[in-house]
DSSP file (Angstrom, degrees, kcal/mol; ACC not computed):
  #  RESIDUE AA STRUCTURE BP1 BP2  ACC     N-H-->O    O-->H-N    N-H-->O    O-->H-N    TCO  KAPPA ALPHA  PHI   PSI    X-CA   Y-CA   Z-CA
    1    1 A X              0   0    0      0, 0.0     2,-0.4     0, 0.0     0, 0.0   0.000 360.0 360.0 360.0 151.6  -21.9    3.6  -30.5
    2    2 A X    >   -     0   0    0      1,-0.1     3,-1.1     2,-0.0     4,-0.2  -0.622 360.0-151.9 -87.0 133.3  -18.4    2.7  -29.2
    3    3 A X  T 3  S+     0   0    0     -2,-0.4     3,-0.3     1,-0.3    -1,-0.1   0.607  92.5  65.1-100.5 -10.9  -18.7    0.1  -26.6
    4    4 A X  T 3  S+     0   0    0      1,-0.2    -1,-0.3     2,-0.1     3,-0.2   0.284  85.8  80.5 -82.9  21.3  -15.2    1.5  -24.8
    5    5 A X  S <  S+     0   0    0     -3,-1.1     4,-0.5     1,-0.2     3,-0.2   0.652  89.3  46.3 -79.3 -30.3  -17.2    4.7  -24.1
    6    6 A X  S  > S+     0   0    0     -3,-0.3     4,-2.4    -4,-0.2    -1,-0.2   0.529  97.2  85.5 -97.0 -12.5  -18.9    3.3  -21.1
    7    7 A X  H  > S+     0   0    0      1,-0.3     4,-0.7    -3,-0.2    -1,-0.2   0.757  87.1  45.9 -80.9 -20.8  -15.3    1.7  -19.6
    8    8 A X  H >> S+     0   0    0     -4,-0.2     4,-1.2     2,-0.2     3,-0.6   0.888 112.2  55.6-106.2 -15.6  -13.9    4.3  -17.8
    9    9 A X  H 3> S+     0   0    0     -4,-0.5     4,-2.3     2,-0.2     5,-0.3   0.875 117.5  44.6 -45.6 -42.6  -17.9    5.1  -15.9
   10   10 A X  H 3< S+     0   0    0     -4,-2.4    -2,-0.2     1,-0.2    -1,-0.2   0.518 104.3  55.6-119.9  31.1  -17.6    1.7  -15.1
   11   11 A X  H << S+     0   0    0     -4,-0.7    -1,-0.2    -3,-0.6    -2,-0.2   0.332 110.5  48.6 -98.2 -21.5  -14.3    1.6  -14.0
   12   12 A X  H  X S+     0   0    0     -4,-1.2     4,-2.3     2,-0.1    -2,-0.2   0.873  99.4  61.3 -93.3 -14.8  -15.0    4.0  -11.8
   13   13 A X  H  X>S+     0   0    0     -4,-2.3     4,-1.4     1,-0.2     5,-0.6   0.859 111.0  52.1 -50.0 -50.0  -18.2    2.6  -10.4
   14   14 A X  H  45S+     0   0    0     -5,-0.3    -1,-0.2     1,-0.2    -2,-0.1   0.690 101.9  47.6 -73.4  -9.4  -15.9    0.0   -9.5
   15   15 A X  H  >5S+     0   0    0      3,-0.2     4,-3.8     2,-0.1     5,-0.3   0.856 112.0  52.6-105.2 -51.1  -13.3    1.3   -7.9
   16   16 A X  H  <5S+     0   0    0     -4,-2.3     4,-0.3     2,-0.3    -2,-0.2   0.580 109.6  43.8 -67.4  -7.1  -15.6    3.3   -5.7
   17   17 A X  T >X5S+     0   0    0     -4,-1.4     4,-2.3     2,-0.1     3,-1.9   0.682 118.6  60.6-107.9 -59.3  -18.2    0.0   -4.3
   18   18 A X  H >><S+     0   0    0     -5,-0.6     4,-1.2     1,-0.2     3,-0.6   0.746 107.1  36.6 -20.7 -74.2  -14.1   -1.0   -4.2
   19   19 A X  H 3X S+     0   0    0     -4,-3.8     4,-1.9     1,-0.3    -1,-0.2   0.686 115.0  54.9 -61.9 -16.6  -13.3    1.8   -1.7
   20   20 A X  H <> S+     0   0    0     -3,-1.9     4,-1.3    -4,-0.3    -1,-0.3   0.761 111.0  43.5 -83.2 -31.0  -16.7    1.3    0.2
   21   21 A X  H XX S+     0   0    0     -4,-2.3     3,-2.4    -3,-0.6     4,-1.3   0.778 119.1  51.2 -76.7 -78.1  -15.8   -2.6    0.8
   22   22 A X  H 3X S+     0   0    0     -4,-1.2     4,-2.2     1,-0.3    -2,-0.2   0.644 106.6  52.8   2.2 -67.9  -12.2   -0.8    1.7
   23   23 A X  H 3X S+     0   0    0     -4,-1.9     4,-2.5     1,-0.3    -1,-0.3   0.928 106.7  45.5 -60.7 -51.4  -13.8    1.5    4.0
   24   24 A X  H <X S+     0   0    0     -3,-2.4     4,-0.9    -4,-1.3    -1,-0.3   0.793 111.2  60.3 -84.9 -14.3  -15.9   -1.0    6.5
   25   25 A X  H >X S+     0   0    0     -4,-1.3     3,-3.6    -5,-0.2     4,-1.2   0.933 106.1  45.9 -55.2 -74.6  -12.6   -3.1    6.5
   26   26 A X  H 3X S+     0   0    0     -4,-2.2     4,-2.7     1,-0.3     5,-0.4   0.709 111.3  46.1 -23.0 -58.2  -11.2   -0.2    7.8
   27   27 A X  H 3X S+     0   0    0     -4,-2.5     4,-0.9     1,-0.2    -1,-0.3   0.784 110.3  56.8 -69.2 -17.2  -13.9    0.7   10.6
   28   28 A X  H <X S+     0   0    0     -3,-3.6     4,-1.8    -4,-0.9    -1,-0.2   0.808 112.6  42.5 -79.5 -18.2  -13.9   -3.1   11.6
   29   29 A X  H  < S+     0   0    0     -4,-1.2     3,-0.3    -3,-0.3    -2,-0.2   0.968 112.0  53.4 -80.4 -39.6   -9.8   -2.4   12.2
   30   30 A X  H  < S+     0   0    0     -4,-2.7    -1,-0.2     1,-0.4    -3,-0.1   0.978 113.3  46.0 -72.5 -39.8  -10.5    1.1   14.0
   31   31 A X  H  < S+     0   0    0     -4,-0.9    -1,-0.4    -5,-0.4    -2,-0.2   0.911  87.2 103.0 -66.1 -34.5  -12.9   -0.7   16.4
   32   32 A X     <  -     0   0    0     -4,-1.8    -4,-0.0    -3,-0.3     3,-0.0  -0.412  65.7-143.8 -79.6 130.2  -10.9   -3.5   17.2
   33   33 A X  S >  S+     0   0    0      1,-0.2     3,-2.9     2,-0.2     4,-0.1   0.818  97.6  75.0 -41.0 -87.7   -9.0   -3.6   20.7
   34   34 A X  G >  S+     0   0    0      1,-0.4     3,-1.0     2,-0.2    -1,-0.2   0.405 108.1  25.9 -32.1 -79.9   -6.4   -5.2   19.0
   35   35 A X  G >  S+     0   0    0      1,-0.2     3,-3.6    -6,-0.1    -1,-0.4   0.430  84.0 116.1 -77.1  18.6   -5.2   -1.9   17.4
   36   36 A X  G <  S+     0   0    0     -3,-2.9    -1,-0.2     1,-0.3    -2,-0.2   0.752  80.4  48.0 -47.4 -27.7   -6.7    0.3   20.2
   37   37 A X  G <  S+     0   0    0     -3,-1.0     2,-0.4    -4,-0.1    -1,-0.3   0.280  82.6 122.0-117.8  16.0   -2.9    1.5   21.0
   38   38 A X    X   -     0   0    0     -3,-3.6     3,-0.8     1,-0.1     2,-0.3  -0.764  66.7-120.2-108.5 157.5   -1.8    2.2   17.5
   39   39 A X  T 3  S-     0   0    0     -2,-0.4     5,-0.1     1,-0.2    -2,-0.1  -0.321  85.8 -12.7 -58.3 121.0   -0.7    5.6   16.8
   40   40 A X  T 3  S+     0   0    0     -2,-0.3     4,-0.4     1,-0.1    -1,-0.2   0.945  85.2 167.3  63.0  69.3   -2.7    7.8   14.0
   41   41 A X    X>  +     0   0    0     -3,-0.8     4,-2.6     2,-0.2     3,-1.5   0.874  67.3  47.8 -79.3 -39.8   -4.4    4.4   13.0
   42   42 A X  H 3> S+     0   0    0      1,-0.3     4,-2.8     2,-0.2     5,-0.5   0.962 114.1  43.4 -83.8 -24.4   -7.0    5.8   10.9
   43   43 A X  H 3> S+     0   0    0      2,-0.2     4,-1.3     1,-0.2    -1,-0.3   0.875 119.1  49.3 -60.8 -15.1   -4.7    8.2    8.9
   44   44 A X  H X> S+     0   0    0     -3,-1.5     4,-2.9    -4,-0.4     3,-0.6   0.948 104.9  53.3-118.4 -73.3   -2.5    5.1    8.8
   45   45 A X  H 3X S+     0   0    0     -4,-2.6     4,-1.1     1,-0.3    -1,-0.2   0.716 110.0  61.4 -46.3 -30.1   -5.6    2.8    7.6
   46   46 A X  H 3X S+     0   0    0     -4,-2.8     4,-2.3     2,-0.2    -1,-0.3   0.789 103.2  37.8 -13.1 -83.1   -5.8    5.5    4.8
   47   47 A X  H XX S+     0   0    0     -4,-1.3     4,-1.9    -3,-0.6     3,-0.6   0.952 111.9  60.3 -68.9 -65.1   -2.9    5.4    3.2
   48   48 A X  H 3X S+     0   0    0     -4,-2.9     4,-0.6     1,-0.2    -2,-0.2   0.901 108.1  47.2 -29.5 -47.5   -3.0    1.8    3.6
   49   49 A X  H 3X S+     0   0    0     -4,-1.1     4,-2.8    -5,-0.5    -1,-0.2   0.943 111.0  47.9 -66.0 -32.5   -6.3    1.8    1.5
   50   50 A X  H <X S+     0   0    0     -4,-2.3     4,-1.0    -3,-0.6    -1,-0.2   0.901 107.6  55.9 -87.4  -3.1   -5.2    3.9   -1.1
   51   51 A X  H >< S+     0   0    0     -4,-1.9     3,-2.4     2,-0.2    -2,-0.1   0.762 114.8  49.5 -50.5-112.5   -1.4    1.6   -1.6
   52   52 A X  H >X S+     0   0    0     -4,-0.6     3,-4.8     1,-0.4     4,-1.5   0.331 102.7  51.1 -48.2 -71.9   -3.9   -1.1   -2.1
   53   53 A X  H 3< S+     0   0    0     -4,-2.8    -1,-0.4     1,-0.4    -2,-0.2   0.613 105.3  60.7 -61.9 -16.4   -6.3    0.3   -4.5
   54   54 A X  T << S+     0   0    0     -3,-2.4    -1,-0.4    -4,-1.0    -2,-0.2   0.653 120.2  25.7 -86.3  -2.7   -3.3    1.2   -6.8
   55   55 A X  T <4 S+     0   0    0     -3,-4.8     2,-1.9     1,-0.0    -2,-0.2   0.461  85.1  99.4-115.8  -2.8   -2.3   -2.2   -7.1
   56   56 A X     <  +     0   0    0     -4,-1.5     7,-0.1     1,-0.2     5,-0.1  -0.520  51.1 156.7 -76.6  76.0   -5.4   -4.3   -6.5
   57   57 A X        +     0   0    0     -2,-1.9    -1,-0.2     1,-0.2     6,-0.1   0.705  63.9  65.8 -97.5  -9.9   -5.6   -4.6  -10.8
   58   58 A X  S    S-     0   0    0      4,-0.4    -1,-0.2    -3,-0.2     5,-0.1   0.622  97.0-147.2 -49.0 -37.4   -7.7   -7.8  -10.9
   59   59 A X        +     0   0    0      3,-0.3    -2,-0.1     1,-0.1     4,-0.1   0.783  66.8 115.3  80.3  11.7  -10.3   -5.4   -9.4
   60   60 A X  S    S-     0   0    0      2,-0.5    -1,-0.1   -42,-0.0     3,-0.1   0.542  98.4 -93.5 -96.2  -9.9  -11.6   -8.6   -7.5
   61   61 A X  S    S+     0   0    0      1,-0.4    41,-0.4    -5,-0.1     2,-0.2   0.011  98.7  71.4 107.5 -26.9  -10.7   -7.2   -4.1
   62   62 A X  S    S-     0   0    0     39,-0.1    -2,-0.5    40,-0.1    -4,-0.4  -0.775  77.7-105.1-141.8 172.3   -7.3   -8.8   -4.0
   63   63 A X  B     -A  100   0A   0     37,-1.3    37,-1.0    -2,-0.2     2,-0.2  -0.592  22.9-157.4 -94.0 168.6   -3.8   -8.8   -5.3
   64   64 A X     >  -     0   0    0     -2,-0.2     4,-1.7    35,-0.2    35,-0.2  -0.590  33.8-103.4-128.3 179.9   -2.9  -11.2   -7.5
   65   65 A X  H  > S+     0   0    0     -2,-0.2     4,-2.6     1,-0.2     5,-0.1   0.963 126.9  56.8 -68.4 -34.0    1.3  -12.1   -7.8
   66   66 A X  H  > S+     0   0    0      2,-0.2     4,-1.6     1,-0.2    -1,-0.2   0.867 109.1  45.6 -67.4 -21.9    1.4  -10.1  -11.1
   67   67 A X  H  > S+     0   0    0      2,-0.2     4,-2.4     1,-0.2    -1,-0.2   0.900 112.0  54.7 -54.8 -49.0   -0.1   -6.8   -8.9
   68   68 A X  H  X S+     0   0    0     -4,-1.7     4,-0.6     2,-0.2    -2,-0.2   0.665 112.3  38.9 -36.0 -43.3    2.5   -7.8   -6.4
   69   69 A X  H >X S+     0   0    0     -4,-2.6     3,-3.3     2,-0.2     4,-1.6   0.974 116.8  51.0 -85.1 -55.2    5.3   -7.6   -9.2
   70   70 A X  H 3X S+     0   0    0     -4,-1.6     4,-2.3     1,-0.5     5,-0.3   0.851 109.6  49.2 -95.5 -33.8    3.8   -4.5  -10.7
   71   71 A X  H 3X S+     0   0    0     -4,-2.4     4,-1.1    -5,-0.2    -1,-0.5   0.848 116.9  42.3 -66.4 -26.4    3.7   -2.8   -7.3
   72   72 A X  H <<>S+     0   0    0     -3,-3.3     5,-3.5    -4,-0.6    -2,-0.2   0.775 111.1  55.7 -89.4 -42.3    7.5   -3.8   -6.6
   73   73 A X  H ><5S+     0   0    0     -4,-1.6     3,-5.2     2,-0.2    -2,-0.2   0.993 105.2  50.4 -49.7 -67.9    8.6   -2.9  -10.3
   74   74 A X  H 3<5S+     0   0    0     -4,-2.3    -2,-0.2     1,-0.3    -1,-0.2   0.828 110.7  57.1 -48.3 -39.0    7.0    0.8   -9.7
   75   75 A X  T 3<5S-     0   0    0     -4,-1.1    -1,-0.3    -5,-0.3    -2,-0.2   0.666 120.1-110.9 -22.6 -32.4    9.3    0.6   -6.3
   76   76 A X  T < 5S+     0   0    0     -3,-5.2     2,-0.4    -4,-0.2    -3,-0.2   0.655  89.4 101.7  91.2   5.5   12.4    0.0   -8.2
   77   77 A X      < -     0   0    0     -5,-3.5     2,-0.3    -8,-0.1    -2,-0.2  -0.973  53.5-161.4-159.6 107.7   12.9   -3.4   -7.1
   78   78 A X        -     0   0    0     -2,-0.4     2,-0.2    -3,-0.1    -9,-0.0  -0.763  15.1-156.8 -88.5 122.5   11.9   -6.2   -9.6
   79   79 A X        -     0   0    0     -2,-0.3     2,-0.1     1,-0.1    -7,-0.1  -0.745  16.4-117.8 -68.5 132.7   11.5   -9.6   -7.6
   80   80 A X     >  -     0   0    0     -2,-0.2     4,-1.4     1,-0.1     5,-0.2  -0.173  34.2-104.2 -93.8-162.9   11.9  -13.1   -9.4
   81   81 A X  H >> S+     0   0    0      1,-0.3     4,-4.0     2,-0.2     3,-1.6   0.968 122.2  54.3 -90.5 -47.9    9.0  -15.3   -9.4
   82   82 A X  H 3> S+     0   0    0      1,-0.3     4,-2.3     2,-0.3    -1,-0.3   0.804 109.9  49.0 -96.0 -47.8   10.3  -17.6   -6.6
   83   83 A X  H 3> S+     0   0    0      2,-0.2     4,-1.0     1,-0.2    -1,-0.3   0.717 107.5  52.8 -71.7 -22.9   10.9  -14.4   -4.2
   84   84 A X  H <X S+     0   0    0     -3,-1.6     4,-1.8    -4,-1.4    -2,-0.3   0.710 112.7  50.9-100.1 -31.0    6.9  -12.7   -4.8
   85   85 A X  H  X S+     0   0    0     -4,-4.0     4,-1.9    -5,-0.2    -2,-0.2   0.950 106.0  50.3 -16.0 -76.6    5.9  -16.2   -3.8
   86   86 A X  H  X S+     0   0    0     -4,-2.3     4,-2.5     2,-0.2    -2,-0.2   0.771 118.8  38.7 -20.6 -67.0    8.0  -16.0   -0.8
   87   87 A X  H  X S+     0   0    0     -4,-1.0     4,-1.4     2,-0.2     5,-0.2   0.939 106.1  61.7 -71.7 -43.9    6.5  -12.7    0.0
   88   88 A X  H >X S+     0   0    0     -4,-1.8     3,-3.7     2,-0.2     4,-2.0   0.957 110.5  54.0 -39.7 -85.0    2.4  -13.6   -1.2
   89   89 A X  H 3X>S+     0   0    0     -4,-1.9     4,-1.9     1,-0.3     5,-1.7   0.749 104.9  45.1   0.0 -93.6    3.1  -16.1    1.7
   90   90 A X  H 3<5S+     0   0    0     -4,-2.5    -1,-0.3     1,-0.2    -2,-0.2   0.687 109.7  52.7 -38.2 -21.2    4.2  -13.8    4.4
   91   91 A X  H <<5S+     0   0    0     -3,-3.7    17,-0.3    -4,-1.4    -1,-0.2   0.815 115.8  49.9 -96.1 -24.9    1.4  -11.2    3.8
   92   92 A X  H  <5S-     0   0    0     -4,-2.0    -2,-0.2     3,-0.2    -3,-0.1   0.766 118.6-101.4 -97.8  14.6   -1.1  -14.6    4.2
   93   93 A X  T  <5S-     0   0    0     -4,-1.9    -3,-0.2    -5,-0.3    -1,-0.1   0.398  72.2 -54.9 121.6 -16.4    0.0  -16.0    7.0
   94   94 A X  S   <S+     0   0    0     -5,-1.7    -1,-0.2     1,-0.3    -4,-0.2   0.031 101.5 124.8 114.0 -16.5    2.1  -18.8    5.6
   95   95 A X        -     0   0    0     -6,-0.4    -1,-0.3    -7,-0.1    -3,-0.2  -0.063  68.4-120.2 -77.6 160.3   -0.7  -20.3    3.4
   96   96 A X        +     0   0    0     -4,-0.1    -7,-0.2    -3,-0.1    -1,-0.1   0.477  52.7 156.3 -90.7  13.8    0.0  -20.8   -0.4
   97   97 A X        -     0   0    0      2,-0.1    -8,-0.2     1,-0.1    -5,-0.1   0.514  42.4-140.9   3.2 140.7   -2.8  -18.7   -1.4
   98   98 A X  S    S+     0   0    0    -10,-0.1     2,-0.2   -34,-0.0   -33,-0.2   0.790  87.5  22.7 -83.4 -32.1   -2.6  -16.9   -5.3
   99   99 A X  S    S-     0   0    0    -35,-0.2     2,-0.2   -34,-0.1   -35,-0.2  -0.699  72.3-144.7-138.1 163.0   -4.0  -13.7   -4.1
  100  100 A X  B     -A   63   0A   0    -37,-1.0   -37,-1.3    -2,-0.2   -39,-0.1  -0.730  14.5-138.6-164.7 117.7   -4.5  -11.6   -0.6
  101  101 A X    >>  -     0   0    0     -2,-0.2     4,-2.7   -39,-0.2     3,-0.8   0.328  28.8-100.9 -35.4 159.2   -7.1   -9.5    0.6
  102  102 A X  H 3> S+     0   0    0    -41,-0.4     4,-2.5     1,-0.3     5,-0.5   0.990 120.8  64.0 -63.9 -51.6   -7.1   -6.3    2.3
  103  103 A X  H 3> S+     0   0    0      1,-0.2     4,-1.0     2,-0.2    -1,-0.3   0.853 112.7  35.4 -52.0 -18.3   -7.8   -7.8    5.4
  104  104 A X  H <> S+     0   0    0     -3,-0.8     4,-0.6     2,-0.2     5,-0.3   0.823 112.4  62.2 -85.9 -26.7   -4.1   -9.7    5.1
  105  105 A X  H  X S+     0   0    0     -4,-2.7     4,-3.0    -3,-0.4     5,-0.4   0.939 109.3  35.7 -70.0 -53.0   -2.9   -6.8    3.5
  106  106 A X  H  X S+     0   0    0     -4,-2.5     4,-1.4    -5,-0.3     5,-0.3   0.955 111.2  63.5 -72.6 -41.6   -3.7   -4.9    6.9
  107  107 A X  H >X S+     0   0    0     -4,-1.0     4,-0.9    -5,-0.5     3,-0.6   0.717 109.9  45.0 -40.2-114.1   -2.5   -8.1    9.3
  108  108 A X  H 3< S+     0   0    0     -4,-0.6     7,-0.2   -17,-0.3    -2,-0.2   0.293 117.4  35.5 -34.5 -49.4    0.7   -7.6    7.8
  109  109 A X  H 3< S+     0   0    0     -4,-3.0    -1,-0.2    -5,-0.3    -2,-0.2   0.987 130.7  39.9 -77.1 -54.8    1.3   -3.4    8.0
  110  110 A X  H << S+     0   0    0     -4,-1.4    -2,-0.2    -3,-0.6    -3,-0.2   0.784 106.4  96.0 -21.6 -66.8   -0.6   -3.5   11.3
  111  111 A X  S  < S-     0   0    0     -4,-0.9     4,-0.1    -5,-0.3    -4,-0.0   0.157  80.1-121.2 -59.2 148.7    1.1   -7.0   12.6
  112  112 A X  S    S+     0   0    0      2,-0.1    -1,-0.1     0, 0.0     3,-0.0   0.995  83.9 109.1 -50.8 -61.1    3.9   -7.7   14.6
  113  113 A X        -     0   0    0      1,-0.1     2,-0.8     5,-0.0    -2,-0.1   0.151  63.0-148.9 -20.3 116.0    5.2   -9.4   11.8
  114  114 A X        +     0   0    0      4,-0.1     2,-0.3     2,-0.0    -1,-0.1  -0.879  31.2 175.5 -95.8 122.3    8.3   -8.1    9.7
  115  115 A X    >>  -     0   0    0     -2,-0.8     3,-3.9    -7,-0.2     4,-1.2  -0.935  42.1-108.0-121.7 151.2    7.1   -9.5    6.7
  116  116 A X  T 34 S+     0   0    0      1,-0.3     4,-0.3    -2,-0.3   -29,-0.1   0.434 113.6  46.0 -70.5  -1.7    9.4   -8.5    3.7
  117  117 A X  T 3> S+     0   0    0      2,-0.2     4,-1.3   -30,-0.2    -1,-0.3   0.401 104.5  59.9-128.3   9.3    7.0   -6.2    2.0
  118  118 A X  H <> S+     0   0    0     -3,-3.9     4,-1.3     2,-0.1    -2,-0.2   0.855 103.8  49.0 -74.7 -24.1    6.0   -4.4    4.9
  119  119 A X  H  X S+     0   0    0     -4,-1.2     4,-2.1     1,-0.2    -2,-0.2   0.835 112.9  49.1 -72.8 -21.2    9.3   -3.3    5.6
  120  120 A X  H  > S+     0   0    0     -4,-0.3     4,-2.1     1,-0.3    -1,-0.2   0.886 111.0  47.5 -87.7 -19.0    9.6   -2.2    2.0
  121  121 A X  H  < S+     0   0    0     -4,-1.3    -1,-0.3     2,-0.2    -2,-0.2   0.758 113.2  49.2 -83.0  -1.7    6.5   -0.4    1.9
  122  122 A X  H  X S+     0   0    0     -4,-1.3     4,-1.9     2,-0.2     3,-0.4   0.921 116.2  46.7 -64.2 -46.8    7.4    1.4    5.4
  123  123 A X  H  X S+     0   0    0     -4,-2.1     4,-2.6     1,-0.3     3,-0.4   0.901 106.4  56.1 -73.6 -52.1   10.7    2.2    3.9
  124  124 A X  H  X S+     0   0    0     -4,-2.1     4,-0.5     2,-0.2    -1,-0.3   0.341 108.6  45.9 -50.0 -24.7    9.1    3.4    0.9
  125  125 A X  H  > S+     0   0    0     -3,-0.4     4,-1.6    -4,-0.2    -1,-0.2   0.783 110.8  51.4 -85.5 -50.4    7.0    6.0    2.9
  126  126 A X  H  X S+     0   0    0     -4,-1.9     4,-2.0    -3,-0.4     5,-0.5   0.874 104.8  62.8 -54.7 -53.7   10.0    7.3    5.0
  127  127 A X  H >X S+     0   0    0     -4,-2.6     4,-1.8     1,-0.2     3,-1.3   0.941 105.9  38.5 -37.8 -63.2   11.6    7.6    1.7
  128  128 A X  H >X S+     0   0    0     -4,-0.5     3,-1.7     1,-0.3     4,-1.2   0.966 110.7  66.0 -77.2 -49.6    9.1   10.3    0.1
  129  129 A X  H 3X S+     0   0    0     -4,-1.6     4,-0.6     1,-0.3    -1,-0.3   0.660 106.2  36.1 -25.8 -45.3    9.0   11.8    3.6
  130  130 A X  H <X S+     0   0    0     -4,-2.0     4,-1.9    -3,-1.3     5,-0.4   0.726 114.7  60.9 -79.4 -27.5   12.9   13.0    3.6
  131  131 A X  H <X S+     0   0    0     -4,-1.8     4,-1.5    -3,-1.7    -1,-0.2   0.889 104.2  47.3 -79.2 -26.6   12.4   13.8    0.0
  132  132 A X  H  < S+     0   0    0     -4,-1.2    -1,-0.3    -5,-0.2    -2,-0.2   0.739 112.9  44.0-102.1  -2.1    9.8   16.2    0.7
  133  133 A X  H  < S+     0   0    0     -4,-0.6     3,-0.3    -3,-0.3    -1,-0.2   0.488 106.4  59.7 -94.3  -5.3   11.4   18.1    3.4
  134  134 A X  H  < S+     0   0    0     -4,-1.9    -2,-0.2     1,-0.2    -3,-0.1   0.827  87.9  86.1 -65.8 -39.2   15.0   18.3    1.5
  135  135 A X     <  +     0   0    0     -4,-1.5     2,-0.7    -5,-0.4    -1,-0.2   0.786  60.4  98.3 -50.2 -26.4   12.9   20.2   -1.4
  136  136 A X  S    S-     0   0    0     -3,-0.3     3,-0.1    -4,-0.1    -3,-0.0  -0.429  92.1-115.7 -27.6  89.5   13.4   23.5    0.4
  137  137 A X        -     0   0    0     -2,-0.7     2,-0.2     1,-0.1     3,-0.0   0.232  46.6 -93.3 -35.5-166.9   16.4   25.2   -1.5
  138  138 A X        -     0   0    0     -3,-0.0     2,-0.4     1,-0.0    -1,-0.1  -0.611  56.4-103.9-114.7-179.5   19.3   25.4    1.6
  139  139 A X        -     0   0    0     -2,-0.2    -1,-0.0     1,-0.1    -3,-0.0  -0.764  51.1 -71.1-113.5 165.2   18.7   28.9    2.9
  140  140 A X        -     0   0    0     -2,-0.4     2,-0.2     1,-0.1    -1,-0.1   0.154  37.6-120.5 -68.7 176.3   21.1   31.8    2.0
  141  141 A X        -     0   0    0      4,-0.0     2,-0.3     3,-0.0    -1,-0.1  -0.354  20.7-169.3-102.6 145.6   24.8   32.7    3.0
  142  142 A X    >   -     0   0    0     -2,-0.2     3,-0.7     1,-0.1     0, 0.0  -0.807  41.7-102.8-130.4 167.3   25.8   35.9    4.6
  143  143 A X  G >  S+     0   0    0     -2,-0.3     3,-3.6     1,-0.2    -1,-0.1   0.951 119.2  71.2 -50.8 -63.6   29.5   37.0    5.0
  144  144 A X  G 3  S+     0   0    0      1,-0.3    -1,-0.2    -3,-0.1    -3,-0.0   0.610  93.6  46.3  -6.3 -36.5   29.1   35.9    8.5
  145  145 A X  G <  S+     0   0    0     -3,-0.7    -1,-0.3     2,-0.0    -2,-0.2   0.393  87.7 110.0-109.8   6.3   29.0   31.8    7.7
  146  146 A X    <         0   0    0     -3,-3.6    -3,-0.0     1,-0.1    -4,-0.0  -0.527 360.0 360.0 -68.4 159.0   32.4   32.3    5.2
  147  147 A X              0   0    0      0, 0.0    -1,-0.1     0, 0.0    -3,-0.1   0.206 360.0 360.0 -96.9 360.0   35.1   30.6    7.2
């Protein structure tokens, strides 16, 4: 029997006790005063989970720097080594840490902090937003709107 037959069952097994540790991060954020006053937290905590899980490829719970580039690449904006450091940093607090959990991952979108890859995944959100109400074709002409 072919022993890659069994990888993608148990690549999804993983990725789902993934989204269940995901998920009680989440309910510890939705409970916490701290974010009691943000707006549409849980849709917010959502999205957030599923960003993570398309770059959390170590599959360890955290991102690692090469998730960090591959997530920046698919953006459109390749970082040098020195600059996804820079950023790893900011999402842990300052620490020099290889990897960061969802819980920094959520500090950071969450946080007061503009740290440099919140702004780009914010931007990055807004982006598909405009894109998806321009898709409308422009609505018709009459004789009326000729100059």
């Amino acid at each position: 029997m072919d022993s890659t037959a069994q990888g993608g069952k148990a690549f999804g097994l993983l990725k789902s006790h993934q989204e269940e540790k995901l998920n009680s991060i989440n309910e510890a954020f939705l409970s916490d005063p701290q974010y009691a006053e943000e707006e549409d937290l849980s849709s917010k905590l959502e999205a957030f989970k599923k960003k993570y899980m398309e770059f959390d490829l170590n599959d360890k719970g955290e991102i690692d720097i090469m998730g960090l580039k591959r997530m920046l690449e698919k953006l459109g904006l390749a970082k040098t080594h020195l600059e996804l450091k820079k950023m790893m940093s900011e999402v842990c607090g300052g620490t020099s840490k290889e990897t960061f959990g969802y819980h920094d991952f959520l500090n950071m979108m969450l946080g007061k902090r503009n740290a440099i890859l919140k702004l780009i995944l914010m931007f990055e959100g807004m982006g598909k937003e405009h894109e998806s109400k321009d898709a409308a074709p422009p609505p018709r002409k009459t004789f009326s709107d000729l100059p």
